[in-house]
NURO-900210 format. One record per residue (C-alpha): residue number from 1; z, x, y. Coordinates in nm, 3 decimals. Layout:
N
(rec NUM, (Z, X, Y))
...
//
This chain:
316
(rec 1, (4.284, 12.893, -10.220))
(rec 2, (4.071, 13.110, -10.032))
(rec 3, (4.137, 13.520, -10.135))
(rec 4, (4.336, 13.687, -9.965))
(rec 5, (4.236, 13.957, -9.659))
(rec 6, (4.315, 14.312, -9.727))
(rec 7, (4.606, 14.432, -9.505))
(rec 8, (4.448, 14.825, -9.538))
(rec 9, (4.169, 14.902, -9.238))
(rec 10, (3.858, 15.004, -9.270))
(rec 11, (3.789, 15.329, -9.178))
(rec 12, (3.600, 15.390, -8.907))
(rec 13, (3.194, 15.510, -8.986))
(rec 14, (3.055, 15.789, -8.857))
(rec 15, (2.803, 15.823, -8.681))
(rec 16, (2.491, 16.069, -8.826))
(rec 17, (2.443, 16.343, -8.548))
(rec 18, (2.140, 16.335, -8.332))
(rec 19, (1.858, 16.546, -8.467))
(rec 20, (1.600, 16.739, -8.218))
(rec 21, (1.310, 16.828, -8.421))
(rec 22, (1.500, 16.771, -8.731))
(rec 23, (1.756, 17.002, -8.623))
(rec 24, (2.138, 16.909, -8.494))
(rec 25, (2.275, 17.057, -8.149))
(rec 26, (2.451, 17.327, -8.334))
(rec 27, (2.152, 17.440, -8.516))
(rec 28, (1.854, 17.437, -8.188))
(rec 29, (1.840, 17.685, -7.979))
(rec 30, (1.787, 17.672, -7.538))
(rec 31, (1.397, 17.787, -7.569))
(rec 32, (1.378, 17.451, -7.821))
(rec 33, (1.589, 17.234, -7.651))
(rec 34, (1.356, 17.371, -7.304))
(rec 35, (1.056, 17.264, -7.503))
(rec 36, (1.206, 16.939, -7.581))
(rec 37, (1.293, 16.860, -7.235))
(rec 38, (0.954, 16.941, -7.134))
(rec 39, (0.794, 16.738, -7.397))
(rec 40, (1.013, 16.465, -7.280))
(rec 41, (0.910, 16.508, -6.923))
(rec 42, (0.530, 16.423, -7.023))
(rec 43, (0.606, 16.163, -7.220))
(rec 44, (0.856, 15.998, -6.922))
(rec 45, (0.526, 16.110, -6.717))
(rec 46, (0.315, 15.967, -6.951))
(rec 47, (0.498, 15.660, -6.979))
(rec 48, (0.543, 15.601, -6.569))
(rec 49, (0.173, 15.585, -6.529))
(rec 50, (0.124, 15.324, -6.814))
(rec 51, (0.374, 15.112, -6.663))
(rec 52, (0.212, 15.185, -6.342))
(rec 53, (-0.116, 15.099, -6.495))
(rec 54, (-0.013, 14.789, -6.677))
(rec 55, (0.210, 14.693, -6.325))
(rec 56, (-0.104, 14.656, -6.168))
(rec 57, (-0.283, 14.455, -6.460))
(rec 58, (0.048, 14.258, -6.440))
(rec 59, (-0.020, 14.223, -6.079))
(rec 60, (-0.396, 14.117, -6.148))
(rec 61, (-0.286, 13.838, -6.396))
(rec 62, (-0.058, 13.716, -6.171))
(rec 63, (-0.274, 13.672, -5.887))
(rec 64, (-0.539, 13.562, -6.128))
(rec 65, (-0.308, 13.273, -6.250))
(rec 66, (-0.170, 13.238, -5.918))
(rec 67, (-0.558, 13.181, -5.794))
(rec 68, (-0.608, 12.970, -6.098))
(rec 69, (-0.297, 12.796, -6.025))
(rec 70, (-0.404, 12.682, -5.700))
(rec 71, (-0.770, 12.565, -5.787))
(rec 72, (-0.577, 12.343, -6.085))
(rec 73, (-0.374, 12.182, -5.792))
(rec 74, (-0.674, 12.147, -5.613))
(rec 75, (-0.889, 11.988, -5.890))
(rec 76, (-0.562, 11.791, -5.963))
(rec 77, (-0.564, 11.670, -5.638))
(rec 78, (-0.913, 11.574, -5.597))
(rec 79, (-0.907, 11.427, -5.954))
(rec 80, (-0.615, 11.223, -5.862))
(rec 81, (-0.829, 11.086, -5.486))
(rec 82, (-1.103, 11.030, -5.733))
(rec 83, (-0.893, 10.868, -5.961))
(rec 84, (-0.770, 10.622, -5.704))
(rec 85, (-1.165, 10.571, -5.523))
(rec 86, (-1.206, 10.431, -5.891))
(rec 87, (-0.900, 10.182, -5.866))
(rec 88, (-0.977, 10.069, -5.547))
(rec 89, (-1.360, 10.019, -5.660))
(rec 90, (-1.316, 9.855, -5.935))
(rec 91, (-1.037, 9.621, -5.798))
(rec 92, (-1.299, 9.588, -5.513))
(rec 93, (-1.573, 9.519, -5.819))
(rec 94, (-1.384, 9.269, -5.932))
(rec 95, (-1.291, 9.088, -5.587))
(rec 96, (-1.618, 9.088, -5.558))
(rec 97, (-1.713, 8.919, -5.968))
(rec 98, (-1.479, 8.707, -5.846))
(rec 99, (-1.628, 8.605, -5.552))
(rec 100, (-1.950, 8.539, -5.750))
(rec 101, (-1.811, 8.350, -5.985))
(rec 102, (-1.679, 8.144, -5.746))
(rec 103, (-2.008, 8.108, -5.576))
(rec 104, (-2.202, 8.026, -5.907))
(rec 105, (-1.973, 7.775, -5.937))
(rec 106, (-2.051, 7.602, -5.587))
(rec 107, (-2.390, 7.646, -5.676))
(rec 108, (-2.413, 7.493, -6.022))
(rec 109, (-2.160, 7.240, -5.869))
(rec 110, (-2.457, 7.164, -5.594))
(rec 111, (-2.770, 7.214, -5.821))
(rec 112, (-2.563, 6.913, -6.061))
(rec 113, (-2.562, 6.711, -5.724))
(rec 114, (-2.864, 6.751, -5.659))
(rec 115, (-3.021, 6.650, -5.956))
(rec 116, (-2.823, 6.356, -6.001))
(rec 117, (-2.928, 6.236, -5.631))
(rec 118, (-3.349, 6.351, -5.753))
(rec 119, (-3.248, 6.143, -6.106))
(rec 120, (-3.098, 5.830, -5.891))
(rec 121, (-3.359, 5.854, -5.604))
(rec 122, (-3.684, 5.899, -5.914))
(rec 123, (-3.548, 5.606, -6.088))
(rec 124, (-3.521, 5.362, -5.789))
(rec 125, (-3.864, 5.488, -5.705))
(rec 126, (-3.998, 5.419, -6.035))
(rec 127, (-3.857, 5.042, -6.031))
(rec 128, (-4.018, 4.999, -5.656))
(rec 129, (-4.367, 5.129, -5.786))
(rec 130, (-4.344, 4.898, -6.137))
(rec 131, (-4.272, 4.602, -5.923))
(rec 132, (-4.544, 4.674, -5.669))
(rec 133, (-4.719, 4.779, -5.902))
(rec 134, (-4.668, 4.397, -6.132))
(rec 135, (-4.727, 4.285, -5.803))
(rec 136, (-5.053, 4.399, -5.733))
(rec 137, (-5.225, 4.323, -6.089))
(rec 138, (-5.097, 3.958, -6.068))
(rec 139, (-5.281, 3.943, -5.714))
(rec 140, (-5.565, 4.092, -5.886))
(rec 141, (-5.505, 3.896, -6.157))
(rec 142, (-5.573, 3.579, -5.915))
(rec 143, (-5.846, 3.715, -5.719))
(rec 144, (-6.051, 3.803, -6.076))
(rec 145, (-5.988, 3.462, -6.174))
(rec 146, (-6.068, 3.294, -5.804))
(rec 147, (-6.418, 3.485, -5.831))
(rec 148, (-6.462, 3.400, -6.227))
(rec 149, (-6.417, 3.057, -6.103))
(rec 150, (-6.666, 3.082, -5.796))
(rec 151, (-6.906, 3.227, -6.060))
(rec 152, (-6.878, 2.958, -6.263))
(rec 153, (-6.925, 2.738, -5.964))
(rec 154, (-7.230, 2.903, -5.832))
(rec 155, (-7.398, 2.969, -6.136))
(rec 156, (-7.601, 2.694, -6.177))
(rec 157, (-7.685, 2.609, -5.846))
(rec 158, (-7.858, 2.991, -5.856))
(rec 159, (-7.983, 2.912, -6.173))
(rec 160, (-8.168, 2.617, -6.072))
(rec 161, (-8.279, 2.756, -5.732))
(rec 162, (-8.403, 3.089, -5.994))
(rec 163, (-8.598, 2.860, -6.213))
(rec 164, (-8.729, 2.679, -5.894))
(rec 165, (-8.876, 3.010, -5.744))
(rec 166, (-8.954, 3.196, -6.043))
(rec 167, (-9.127, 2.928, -6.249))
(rec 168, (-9.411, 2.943, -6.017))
(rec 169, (-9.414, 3.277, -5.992))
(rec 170, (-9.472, 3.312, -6.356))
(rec 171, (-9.781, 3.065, -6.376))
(rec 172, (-9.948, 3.215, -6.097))
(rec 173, (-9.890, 3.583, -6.290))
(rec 174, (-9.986, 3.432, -6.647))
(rec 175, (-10.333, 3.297, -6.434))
(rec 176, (-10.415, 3.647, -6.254))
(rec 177, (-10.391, 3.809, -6.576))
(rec 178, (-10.614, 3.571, -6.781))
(rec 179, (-10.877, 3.585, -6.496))
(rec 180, (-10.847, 3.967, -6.435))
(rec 181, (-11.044, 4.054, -6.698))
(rec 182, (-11.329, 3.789, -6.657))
(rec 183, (-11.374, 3.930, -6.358))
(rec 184, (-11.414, 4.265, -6.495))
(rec 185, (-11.659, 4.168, -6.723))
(rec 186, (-11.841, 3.984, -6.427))
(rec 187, (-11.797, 4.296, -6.187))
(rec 188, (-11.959, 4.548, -6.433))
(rec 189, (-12.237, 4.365, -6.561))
(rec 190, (-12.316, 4.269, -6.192))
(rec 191, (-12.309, 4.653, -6.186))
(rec 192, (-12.496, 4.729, -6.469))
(rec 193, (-12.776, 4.452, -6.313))
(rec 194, (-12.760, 4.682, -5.970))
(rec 195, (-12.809, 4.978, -6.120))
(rec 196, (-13.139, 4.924, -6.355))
(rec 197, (-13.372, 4.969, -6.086))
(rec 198, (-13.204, 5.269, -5.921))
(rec 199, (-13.265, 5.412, -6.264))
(rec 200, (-13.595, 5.328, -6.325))
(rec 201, (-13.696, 5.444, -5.970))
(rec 202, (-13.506, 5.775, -6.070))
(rec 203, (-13.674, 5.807, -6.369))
(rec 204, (-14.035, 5.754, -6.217))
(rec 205, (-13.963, 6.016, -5.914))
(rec 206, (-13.871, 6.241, -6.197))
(rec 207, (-14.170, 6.265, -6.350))
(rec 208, (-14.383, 6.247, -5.982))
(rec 209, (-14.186, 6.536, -5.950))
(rec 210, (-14.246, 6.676, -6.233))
(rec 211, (-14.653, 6.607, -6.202))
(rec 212, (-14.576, 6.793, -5.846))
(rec 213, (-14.441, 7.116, -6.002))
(rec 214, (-14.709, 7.178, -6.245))
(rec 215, (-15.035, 7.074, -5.956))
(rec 216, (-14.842, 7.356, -5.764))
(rec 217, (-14.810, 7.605, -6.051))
(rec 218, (-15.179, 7.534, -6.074))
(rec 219, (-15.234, 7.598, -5.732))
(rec 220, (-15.064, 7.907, -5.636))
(rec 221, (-15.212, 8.070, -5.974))
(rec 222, (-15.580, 8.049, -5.824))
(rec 223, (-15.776, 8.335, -5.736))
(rec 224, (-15.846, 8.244, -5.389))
(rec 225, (-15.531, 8.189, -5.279))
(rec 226, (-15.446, 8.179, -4.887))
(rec 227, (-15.158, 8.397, -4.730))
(rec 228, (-15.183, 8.200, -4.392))
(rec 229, (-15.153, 7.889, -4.540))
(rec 230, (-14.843, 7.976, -4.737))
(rec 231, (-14.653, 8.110, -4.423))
(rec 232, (-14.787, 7.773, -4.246))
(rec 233, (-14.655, 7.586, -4.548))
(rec 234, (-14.314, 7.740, -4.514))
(rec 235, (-14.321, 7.656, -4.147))
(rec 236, (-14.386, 7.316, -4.251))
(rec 237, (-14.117, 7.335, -4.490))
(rec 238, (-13.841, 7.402, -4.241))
(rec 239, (-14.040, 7.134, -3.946))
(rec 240, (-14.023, 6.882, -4.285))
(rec 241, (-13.626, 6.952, -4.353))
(rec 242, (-13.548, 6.846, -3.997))
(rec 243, (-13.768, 6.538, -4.043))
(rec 244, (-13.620, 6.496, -4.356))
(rec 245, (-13.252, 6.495, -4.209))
(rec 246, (-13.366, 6.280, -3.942))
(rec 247, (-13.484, 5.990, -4.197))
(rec 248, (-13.198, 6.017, -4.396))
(rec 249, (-12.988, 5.951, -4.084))
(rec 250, (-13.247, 5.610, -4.048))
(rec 251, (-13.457, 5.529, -4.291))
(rec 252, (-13.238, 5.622, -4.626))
(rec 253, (-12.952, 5.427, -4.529))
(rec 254, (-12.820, 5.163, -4.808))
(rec 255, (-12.912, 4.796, -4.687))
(rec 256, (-12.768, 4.471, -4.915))
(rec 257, (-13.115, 4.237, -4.964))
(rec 258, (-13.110, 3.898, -5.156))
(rec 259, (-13.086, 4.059, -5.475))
(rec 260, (-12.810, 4.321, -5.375))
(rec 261, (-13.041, 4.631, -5.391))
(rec 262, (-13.059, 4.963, -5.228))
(rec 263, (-13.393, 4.974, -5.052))
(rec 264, (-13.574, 5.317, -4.981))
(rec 265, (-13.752, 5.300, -4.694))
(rec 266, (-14.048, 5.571, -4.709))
(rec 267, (-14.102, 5.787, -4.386))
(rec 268, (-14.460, 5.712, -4.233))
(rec 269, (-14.726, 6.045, -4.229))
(rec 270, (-14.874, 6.173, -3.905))
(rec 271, (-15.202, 6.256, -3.835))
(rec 272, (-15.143, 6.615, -3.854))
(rec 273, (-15.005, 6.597, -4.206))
(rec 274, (-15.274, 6.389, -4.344))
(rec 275, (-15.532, 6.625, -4.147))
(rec 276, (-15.440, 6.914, -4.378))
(rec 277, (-15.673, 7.107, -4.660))
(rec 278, (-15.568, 6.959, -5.015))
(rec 279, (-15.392, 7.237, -5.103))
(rec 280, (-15.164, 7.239, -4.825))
(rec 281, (-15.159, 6.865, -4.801))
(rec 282, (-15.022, 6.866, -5.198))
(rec 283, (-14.781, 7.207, -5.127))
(rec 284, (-14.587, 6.988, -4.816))
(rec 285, (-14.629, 6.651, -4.971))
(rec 286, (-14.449, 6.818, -5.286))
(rec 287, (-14.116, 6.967, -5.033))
(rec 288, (-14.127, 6.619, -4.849))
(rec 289, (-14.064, 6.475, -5.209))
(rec 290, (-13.791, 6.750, -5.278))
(rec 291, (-13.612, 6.704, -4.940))
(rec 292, (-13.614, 6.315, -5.002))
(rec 293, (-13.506, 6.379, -5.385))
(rec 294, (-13.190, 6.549, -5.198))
(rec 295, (-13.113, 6.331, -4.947))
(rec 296, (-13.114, 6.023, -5.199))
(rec 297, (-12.881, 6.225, -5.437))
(rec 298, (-12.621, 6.243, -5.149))
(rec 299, (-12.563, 5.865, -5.201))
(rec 300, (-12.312, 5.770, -5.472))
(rec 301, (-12.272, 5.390, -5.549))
(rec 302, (-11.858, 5.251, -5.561))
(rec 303, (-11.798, 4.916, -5.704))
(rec 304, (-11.571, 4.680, -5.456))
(rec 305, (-11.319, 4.394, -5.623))
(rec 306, (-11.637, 4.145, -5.578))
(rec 307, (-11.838, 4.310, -5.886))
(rec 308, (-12.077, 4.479, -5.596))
(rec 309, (-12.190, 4.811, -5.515))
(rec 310, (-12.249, 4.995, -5.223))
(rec 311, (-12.364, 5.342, -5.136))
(rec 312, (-12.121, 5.589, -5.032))
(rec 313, (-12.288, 5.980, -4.891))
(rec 314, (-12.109, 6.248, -5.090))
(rec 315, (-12.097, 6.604, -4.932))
(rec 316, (-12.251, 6.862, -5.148))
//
């Protein structure tokens, strides 16, 4: 059982008295209690302009947050429009991956069709060209052997008309080349015959030449001799050239005889040259002989297919 309450009341407590400075009502006096009140006054002073002061910092923190408050709705609401530009772009994204997919698949779908017609149309293609293509090598086929056969057809006919023309051909070759050289052996010592006496006259005007030279170094290392006759001798000299070329044009001319020589036909004297003194007589007789010496030496002997010779002028 629970205990039982006590019937007796408590006794009311008492309350301490108030103390003003440590000291009860009874014990301050009215100058202290005056003080008091006027300490209290400051401090109710004191305390009004703190409230006043933190009223107003109240005031600021409230408009602050109030401020605050509305830039939070603000970014709220333009989060929230940027939240749904998002939804509707990425449901438009995918609308639109969507439509692409269903595009890729026409294509591919197309690109498959495609290639099966290319694969269908390459393969008929390819049978076409193989049987032209059989086609064309057994007509070739026939033509190669048509003209193998022809060939063999024609081939001895040509080779018969070939040994018909050719054979002759062939002796008559084989019989130029066994004569060819005969004749070459008759042609140069037919030459060789020609050209003795030309020699032998060349080797005799030599040495009248050579007699000549040394009856005129004799002569122009006399004493006595003669200015005159000199300067007539050198006219003489240049009268004699144009003689000379004269009888070359008709007396030195090659002529065929009997015995296929070159005659020399020797240019007759006038009186006035055989009229001369000796001296002068030798000195032009002596350039007559060089001036002829020249003039023969213009003629060069050629030997034709016959084995002769003939003279042929040269220009210096």
């Amino acid at each position: 059982q629970p205990p039982k309450k006590d019937a007796k009341k408590k006794k009311a407590e008492v309350k301490p008295p108030t103390l003003i400075n440590g000291l009860t009502k009874e014990e301050i006096t009215r100058e202290q209690i005056e003080e008091h009140v006027v300490r209290l006054r400051e401090m109710l002073d004191r305390e009004r302009e703190e409230r006043n002061y933190f009223q107003l910092e109240r005031d600021k923190i409230q408009s602050f947050r109030e401020v605050t408050d509305r830039k939070l709705a603000e970014v709220k609401a333009e989060l929230k429009i940027l939240e749904k530009a998002i939804e509707d772009d990425e449901a438009h994204h995918l609308v639109g991956i969507k439509v692409f997919k269903q595009k890729m698949k026409h294509l591919l779908c197309e690109h498959h069709n495609t290639v099966t017609e290319l694969e269908a149309d390459i393969a008929t293609s390819t049978d076409l060209l193989e049987d032209e293509q059989s086609q064309l090598e057994a007509d070739l086929y026939k033509e190669m052997m048509g003209i193998l056969v022809e060939m063999q057809e024609s081939s001895c006919e040509d080779v018969f008309k070939e040994l018909l023309l050719v054979r002759p051909l062939q002796i008559e070759m084989e019989e130029l080349q066994s004569s060819v050289p005969k004749k070459i052996n008759v042609a140069q010592k037919q030459a060789d015959l020609s050209l003795r006496p030309l020699e032998d006259e060349l080797t005799a005007m030599n040495v009248h030449v050579e007699k000549i030279q040394a009856q005129l170094h004799a002569l122009f290392s006399a004493p006595n001799l003669d200015q005159t006759a000199v300067t007539e001798i050198t006219d003489k000299v240049e009268f004699s050239e144009n003689v000379c070329k004269s009888m070359t044009k008709t007396h030195l001319l090659p002529e065929r005889n009997g015995d296929q020589k070159f005659c020399y036909q020797e240019p007759e004297l006038t009186v006035e040259f055989l009229c001369l003194p000796p001296n002068r007589f030798l000195l032009f007789l002596f350039v007559v002989t060089l001036k002829c010496f020249r003039s023969s030496n213009k003629f060069k002997y050629q030997t034709h297919p016959g084995g002769q010779k003939e003279p042929r002028a040269t220009s210096n």
